[in-house]
C-alpha positions, 0 to 999 in steps of 0.5 A: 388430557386430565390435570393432576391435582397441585399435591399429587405427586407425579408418576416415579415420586417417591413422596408421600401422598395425601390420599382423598377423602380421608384414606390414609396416607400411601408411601409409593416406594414402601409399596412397590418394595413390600410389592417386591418382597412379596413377589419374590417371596412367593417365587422362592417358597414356590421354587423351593416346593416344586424342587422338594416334590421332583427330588427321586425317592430313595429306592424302595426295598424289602423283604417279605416272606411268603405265609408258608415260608417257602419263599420270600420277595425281596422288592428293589427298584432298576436304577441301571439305564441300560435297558430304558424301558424298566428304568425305575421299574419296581423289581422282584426278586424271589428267592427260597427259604436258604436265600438262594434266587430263583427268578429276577422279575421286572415288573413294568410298575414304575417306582414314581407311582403308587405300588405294593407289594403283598403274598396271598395264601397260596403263595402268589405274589401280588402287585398292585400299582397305579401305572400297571393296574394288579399283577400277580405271579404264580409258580407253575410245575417246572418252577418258573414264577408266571406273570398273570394280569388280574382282571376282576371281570374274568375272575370272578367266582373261582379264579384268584382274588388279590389279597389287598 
């Protein structure tokens, strides 16, 4: 069993102690209370980050016009839970040139991941989304706008080239 020096203070002692060998003299309960504060200091900045950066964005909208003015996408984002499957999914809606829509597009690209949204020169639209990967959509003979999925591999010398 070790034997404590006369002037140390037992475990619990809120007295100040005489450090050794010159140290200054240490406040056990102003420690453990700055220790404390600390403590719950960094627990609420902490909190306070994580809570901010898990709050749902503001839905994404916008319009943007086709480069021949044909056409325009108007991008929003499915908060109906009805269909779970593209909940929070990125839609496009295209529409002509007096604003009527013609085709509603679910895109699968979820709005809690990276996406974009672009028209190449030839009125495809495009996008591009770190869940997904890059899709584009094309108007074919009959006036429905097709889904293709872009892979760089296969399309390289003639076949589109994304516009981003």
């Amino acid at each position: 069993m070790t034997r404590k020096p006369k002037d140390q203070a037992s475990s619990g002692d809120n007295r100040s102690v005489a450090a050794p060998h010159g140290h200054a003299s240490v406040d056990h309960a102003t420690h453990r209370h700055k220790m404390i504060v600390g403590t719950v200091y960094g627990m609420l900045v902490f909190a306070v980050i994580v809570i901010s950066g898990c709050r749902p964005s503001a839905p994404a909208s916008s319009s943007i016009p086709s480069p021949d003015g044909k056409y325009i996408v108007d991008t929003s984002v499915n908060n109906s839970r009805k269909e779970m499957k593209s909940y929070l999914c990125v839609v496009l809606d295209i529409r002509d040139s007096t604003g009527r829509t013609i085709q509603t597009i679910q895109t699968g690209a979820s709005d809690r991941m990276r996406w974009r949204i672009k028209w190449d020169a030839v009125s495809r639209v495009w996008i591009e989304s770190s869940d997904i990967g890059l899709r584009y959509w094309e108007k074919n003979q009959s006036g429905s706008w097709i889904e293709f999925s872009y892979d760089s591999d296969a399309t390289k010398g003639d076949g589109p080239h994304p516009p981003f």
